[in-house]
GUMARVO-239644 format. One record per residue: residue in one letter; chain; x, y, z of N, C-alpha, C, O in turn. Coordinates in Angstrom, 2 decimals. Each point is the difference from the previous one (the first is absolute). Layout:
residues N
@type: a mol: A n.c1: X n.c2: Y n.c3: Z ca.c1: X ca.c2: Y ca.c3: Z c.c1: X c.c2: Y c.c3: Z o.c1: X o.c2: Y o.c3: Z;
...
END
This chain:
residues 69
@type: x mol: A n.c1: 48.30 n.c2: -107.70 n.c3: 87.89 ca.c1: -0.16 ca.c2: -0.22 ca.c3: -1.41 c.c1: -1.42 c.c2: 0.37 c.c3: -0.44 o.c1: -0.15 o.c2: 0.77 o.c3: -0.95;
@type: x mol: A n.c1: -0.94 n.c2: -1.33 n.c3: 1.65 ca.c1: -1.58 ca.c2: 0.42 ca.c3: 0.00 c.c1: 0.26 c.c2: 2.02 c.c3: -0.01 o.c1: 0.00 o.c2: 0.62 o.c3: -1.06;
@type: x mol: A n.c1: 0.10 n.c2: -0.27 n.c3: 1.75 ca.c1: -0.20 ca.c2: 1.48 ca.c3: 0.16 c.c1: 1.35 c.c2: 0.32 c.c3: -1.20 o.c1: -0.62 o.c2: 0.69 o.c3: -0.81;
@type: x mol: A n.c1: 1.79 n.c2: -0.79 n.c3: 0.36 ca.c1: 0.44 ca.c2: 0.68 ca.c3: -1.33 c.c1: -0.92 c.c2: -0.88 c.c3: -1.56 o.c1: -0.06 o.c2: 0.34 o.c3: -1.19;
@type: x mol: A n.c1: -0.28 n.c2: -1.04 n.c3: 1.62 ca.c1: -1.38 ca.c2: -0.64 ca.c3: -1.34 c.c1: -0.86 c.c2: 1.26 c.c3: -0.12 o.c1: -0.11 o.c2: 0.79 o.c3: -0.94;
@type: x mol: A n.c1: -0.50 n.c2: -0.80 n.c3: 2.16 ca.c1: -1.79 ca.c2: 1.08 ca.c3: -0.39 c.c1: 0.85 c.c2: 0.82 c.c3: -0.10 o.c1: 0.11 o.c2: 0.04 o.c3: -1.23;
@type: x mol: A n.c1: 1.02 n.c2: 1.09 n.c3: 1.83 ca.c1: 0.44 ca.c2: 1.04 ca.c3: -0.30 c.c1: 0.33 c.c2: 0.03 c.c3: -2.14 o.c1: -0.37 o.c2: 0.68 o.c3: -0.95;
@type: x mol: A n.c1: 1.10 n.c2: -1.66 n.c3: 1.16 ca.c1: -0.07 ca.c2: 0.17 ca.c3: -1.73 c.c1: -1.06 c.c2: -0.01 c.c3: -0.67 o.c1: 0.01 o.c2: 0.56 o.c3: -1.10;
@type: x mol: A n.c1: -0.89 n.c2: -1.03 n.c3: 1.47 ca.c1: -1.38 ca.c2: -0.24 ca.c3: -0.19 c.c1: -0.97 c.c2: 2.07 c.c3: -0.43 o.c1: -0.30 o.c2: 0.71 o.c3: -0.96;
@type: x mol: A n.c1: 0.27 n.c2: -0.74 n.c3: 2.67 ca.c1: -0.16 ca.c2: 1.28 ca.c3: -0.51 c.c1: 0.56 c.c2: 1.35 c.c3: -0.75 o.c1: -0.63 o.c2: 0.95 o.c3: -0.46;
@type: x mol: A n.c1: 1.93 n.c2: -1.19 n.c3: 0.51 ca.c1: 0.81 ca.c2: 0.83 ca.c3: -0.74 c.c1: -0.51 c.c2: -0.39 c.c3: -1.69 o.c1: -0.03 o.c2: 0.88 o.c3: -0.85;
@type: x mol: A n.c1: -0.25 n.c2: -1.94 n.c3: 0.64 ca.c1: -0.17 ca.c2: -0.30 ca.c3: -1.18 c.c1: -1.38 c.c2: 0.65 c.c3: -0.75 o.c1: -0.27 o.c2: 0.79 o.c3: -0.91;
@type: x mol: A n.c1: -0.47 n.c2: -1.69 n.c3: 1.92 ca.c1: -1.80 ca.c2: 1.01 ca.c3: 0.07 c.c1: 0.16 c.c2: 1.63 c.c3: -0.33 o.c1: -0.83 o.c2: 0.29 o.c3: -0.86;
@type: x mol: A n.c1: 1.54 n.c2: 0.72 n.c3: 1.22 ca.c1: -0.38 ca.c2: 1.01 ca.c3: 0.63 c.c1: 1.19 c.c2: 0.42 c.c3: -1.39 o.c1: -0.33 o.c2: 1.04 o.c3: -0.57;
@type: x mol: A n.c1: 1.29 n.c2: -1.54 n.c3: 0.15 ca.c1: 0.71 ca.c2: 0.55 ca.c3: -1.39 c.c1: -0.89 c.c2: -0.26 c.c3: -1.30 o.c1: 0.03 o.c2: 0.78 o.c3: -0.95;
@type: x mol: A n.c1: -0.86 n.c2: -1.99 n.c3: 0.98 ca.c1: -1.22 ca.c2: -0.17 ca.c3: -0.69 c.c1: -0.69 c.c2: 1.04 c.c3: -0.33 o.c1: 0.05 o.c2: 0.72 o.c3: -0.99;
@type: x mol: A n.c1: -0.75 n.c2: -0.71 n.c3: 1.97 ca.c1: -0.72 ca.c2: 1.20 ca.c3: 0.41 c.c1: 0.39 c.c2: 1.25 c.c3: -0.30 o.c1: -0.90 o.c2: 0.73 o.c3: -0.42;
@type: x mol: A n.c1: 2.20 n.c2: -0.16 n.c3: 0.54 ca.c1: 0.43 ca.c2: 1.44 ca.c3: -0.62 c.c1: -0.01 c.c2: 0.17 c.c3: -0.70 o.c1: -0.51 o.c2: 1.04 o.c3: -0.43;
@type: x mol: A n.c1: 1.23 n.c2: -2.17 n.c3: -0.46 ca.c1: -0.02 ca.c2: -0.08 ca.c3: -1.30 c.c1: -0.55 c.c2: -0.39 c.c3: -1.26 o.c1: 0.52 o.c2: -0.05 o.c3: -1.12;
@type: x mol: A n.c1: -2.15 n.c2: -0.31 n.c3: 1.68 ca.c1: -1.43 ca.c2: -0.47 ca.c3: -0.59 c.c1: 1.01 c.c2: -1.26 c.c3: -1.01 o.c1: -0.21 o.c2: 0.00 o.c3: -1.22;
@type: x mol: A n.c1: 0.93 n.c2: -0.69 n.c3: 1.63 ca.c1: 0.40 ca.c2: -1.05 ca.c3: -0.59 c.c1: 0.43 c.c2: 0.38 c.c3: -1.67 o.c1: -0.25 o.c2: -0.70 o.c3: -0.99;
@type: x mol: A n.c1: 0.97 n.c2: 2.04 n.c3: 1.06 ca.c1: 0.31 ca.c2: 0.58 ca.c3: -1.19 c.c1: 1.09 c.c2: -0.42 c.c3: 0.19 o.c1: 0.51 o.c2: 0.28 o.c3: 1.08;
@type: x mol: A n.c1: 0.38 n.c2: -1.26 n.c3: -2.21 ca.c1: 1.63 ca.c2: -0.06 ca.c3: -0.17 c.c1: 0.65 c.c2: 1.11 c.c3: -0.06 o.c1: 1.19 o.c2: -0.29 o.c3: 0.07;
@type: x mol: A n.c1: -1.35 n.c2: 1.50 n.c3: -0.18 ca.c1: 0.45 ca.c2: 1.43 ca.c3: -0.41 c.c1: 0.10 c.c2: 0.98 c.c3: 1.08 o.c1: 0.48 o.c2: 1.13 o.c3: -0.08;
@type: x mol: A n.c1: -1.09 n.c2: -1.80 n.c3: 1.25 ca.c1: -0.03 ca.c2: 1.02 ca.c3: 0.67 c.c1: -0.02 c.c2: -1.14 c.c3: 1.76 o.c1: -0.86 o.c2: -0.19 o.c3: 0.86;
@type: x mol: A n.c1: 2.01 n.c2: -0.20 n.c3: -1.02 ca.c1: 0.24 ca.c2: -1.13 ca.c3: 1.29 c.c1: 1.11 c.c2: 0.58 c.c3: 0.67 o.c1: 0.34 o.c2: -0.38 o.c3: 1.12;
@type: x mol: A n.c1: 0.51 n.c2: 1.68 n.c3: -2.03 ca.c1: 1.52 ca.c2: 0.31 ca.c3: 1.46 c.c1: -1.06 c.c2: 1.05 c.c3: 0.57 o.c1: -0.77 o.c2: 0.76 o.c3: -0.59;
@type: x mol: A n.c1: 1.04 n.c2: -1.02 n.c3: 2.12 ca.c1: -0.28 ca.c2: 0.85 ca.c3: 1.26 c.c1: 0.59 c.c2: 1.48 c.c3: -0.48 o.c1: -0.87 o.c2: 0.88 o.c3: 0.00;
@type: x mol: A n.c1: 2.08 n.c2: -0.49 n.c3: -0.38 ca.c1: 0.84 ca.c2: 1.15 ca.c3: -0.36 c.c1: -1.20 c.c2: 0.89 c.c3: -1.06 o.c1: 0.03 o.c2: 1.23 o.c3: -0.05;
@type: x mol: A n.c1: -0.87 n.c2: -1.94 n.c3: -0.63 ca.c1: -0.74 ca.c2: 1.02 ca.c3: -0.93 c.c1: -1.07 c.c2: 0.04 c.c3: -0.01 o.c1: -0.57 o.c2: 0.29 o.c3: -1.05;
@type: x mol: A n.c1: -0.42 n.c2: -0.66 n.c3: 2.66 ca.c1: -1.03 ca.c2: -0.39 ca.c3: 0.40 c.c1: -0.74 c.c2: 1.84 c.c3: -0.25 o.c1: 0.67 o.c2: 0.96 o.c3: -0.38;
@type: x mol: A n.c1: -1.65 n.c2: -0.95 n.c3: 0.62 ca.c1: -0.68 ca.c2: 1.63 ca.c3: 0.35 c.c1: -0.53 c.c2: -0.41 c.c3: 1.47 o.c1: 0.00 o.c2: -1.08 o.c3: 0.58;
@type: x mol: A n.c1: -0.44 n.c2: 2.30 n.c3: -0.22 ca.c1: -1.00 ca.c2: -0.09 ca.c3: 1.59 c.c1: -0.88 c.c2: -1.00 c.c3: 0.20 o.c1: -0.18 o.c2: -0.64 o.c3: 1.04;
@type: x mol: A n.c1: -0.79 n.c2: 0.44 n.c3: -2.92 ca.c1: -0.91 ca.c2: -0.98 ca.c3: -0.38 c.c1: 0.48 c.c2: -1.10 c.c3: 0.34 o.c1: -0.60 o.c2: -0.36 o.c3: 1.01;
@type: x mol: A n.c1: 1.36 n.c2: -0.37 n.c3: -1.30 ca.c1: 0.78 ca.c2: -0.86 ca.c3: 0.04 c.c1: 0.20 c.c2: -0.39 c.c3: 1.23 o.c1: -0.40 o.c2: -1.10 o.c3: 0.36;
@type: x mol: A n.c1: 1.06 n.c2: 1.95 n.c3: 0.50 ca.c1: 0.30 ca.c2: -0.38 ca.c3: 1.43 c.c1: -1.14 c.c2: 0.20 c.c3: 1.03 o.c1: 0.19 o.c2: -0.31 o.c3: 1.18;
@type: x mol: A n.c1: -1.28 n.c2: 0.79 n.c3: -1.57 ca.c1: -0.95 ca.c2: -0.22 ca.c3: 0.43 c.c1: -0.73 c.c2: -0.90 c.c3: 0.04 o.c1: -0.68 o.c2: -0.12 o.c3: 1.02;
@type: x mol: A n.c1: 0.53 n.c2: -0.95 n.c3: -2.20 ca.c1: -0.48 ca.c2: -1.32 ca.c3: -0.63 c.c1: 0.74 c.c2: -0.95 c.c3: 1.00 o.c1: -0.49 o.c2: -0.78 o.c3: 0.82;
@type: x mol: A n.c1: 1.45 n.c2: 0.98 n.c3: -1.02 ca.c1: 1.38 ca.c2: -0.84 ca.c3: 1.19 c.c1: -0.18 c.c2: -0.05 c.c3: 1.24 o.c1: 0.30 o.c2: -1.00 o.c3: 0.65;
@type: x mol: A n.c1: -0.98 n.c2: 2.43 n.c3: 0.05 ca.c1: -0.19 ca.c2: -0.54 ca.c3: 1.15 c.c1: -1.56 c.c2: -0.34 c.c3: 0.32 o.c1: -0.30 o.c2: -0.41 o.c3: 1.12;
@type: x mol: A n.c1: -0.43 n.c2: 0.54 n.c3: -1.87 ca.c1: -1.71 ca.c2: -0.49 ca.c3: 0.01 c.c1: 0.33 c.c2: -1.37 c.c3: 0.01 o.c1: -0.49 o.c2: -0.63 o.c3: 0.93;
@type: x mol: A n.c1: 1.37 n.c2: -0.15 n.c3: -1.92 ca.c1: 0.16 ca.c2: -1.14 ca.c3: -0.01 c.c1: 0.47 c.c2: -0.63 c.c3: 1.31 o.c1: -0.30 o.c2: -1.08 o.c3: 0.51;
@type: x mol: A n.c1: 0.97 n.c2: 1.87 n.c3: -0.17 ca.c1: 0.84 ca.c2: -0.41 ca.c3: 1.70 c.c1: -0.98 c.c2: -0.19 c.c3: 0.71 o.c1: -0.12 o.c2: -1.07 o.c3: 0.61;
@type: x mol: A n.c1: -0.87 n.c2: 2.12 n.c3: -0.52 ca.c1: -0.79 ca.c2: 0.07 ca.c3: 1.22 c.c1: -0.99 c.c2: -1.06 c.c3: 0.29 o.c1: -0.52 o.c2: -0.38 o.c3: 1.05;
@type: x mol: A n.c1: 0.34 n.c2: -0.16 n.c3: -2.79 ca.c1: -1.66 ca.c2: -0.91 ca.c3: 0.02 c.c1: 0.83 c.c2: -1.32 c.c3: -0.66 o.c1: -0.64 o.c2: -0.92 o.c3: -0.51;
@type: x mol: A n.c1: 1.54 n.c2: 0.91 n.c3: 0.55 ca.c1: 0.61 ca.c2: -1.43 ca.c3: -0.56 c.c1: -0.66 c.c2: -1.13 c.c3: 1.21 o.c1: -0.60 o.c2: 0.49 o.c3: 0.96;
@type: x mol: A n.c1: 0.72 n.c2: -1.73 n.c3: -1.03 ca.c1: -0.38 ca.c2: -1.06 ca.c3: 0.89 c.c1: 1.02 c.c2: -0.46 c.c3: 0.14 o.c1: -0.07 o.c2: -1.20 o.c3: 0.27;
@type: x mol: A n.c1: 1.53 n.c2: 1.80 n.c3: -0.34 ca.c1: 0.90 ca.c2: -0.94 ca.c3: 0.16 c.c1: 0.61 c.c2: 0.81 c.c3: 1.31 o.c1: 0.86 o.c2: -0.41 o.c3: 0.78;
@type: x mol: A n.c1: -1.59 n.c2: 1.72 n.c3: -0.77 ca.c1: 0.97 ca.c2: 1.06 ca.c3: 1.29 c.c1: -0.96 c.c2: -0.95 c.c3: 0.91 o.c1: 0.77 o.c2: -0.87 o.c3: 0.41;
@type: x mol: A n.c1: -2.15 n.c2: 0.59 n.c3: 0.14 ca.c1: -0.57 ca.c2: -0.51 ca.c3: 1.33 c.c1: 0.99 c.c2: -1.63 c.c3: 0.49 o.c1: 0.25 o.c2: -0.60 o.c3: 1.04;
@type: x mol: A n.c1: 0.01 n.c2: 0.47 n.c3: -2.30 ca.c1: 0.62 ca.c2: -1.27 ca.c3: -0.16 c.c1: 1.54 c.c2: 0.27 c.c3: 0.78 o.c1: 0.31 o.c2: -0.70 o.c3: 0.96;
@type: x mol: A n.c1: 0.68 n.c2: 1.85 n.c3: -1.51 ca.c1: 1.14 ca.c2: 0.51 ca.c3: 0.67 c.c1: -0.28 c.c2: 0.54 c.c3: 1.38 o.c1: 0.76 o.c2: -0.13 o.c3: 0.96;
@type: x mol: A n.c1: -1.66 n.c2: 0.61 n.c3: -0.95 ca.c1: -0.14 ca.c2: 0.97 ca.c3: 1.63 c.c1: -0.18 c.c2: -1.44 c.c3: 1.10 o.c1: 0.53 o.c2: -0.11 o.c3: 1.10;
@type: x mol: A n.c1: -1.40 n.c2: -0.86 n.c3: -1.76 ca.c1: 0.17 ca.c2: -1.14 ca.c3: 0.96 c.c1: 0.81 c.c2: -0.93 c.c3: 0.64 o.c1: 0.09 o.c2: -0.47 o.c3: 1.13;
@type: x mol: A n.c1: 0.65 n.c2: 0.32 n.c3: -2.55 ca.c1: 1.53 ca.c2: -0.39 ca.c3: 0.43 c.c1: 1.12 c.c2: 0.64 c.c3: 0.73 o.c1: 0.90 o.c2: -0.74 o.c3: 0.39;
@type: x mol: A n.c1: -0.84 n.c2: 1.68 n.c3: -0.23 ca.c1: 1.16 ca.c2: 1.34 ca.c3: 0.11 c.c1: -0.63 c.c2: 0.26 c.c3: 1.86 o.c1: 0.71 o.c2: 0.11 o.c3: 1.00;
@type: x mol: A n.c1: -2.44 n.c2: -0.07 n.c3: -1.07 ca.c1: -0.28 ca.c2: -0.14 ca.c3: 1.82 c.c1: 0.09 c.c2: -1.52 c.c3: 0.72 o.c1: 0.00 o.c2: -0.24 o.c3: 1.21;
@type: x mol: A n.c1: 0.09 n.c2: -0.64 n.c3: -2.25 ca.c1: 0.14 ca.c2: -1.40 ca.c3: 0.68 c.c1: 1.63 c.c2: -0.23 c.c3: 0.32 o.c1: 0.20 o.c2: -0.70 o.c3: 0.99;
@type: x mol: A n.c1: 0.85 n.c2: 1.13 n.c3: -1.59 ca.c1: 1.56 ca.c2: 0.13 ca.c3: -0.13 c.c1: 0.04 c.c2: 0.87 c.c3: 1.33 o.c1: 0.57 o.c2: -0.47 o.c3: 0.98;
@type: x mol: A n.c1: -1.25 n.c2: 1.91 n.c3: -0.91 ca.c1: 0.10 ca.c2: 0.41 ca.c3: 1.16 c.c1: -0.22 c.c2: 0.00 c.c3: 1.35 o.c1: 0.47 o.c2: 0.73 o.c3: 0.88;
@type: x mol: A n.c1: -1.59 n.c2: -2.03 n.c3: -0.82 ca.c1: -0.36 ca.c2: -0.34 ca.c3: 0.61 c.c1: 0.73 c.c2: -1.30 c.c3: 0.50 o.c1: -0.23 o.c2: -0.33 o.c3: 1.17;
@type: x mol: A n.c1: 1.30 n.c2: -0.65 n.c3: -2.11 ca.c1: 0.93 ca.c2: -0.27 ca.c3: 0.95 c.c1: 1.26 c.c2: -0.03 c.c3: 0.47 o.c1: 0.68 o.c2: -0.71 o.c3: 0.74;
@type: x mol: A n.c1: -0.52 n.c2: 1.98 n.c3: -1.57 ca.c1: 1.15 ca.c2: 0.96 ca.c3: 0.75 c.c1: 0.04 c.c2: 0.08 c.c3: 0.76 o.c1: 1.00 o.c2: -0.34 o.c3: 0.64;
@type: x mol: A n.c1: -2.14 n.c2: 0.88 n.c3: -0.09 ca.c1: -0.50 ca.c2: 0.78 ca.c3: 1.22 c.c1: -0.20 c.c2: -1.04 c.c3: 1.38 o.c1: 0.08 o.c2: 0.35 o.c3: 1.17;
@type: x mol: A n.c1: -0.41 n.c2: -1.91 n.c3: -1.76 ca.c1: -0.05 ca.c2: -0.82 ca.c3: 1.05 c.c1: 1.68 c.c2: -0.36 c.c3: 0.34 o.c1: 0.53 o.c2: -0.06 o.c3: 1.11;
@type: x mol: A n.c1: -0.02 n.c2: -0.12 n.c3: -2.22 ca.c1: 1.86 ca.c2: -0.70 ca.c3: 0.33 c.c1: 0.54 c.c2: 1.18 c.c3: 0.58 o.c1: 1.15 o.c2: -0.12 o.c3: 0.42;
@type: x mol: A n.c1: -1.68 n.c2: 1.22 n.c3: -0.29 ca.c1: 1.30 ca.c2: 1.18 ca.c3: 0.67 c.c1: -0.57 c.c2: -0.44 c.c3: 1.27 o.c1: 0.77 o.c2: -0.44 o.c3: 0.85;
@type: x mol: A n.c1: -2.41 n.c2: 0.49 n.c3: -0.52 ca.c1: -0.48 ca.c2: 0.22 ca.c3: 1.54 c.c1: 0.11 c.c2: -1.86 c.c3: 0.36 o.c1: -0.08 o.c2: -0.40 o.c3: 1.17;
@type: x mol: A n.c1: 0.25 n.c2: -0.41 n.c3: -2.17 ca.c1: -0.13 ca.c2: -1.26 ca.c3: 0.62 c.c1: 1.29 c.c2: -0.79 c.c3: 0.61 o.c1: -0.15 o.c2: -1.10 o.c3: 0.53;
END
């Protein structure tokens, strides 16, 4: 439930972000390059991805113990 939270999280951040919080210009379908470029700058420097990458290696990490344990 924690890791689909921040995922909405950043999905949210990063449509923000494309769409400089313009009501007019929020469908993905009529984005420009600009746009999807904004989207993924947002991805990259959001604080919510260090936040996902931690969770997602801690999950794998005990995967990885219940298969070998």
């Amino acid at each position: 439930m924690a890791a689909d939270q921040l995922a909405t999280d950043l999905i949210i951040d990063c449509e923000r972000a494309a769409s400089r919080r313009d009501s007019r210009n929020t469908n993905p379908e009529r984005w420009n390059g600009t746009d999807w470029r904004r989207y993924l700058h947002a991805a990259f420097h959001s604080p919510v991805i260090l936040k996902l990458s931690a969770l997602y290696a801690s999950i794998g990490e005990i995967e990885t113990a219940r298969v070998h344990g």
